[in-house]
C-alpha positions, 0 to 999 in steps of 0.5 A, a space after each residue: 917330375 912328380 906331375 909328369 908321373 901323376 899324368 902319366 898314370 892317370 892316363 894309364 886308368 882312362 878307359 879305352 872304348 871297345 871295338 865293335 863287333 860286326 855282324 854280317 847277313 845277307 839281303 833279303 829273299 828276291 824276287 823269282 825272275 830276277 827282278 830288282 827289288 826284295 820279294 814279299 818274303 824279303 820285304 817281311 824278313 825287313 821289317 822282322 830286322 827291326 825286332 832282330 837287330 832294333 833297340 830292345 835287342 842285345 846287339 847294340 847296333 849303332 852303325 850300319 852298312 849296305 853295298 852301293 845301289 845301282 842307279 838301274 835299280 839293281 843291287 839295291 836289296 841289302 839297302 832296302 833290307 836294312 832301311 826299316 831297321 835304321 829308320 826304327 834306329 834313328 840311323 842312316 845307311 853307308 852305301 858307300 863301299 861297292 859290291 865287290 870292293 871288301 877293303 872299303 868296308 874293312 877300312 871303314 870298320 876299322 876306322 869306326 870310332 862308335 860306341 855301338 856295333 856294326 851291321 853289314 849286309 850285303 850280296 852273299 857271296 861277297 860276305 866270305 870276301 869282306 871277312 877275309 878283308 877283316 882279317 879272317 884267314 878262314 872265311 866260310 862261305 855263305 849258303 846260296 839257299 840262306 837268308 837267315 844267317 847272322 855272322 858274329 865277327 868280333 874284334 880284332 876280326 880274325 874269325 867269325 864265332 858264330 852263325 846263327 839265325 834271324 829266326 822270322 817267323 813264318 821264314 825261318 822256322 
């Protein structure tokens, strides 16, 4: 009995690995005409991602998520915004929740045992559609004339807490 006790309150001591928090931000700038593909300004806010979000960073990104691309090449944006940064990471990309399935992603973040946070980005209007599937009953929405917000969803996900910018320079300021 006296074992059984001493189990039982050491196990009470382990520490228990914190959810991640979530961040969520849009693909990079398209190009006019809509061509598939980022623009050049798209193309430099990737590569600024690395400085945003890379390893001196305070965001400790460990996992990252980007929409299934199309095999004509459409909705491949948020992959190809997000591939420098998880090349500079070590990291690959989870491409495999579609555009418009939000309990994919959900489920998949809930399911994430990393020691690390997530990054999500996506097509912006489904960025409200994949808060509200974290849990969050308010969701804003994200502006279509934006591509530098970063939204702050941390665990247990009920409300994002913070929105603020990427701030590339030359894009952003």
């Amino acid at each position: 009995m006296k074992a059984f006790h001493l189990l039982t309150t050491a196990s009470l001591l382990v520490p228990t690995s914190a959810q991640a928090t979530v961040y969520l931000i849009r693909h990079g700038e398209k190009p006019s005409g809509g061509a598939n593909g980022l623009s050049a300004q798209g193309q430099q806010r990737a590569q600024c991602l690395k400085n945003v979000f890379g390893p001196d960073s305070q965001y400790n990104i460990q996992y990252i998520m980007a929409e299934t691309p199309k095999k004509d090449g459409s909705r491949e944006r948020p992959l190809e915004t997000v591939q420098p940064l998880a090349a500079e990471l070590g990291l690959s990309v989870d491409t495999s929740c579609d555009r418009d399935d939000s309990d994919c992603v959900a489920d998949t973040v809930y399911n994430y045992n990393g020691d690390g946070n997530i990054l999500i980005c996506w097509e912006h209007d489904a960025l409200t559609d994949i808060a509200e599937a974290l849990g969050d009953d308010n969701a804003p929405d994200y502006p279509d004339d934006s591509f530098d917000l970063i939204w702050t969803d941390p665990s247990p996900y009920k409300s994002i807490v913070s929105e603020t910018s990427e701030e590339c320079p030359g894009l952003d300021n």
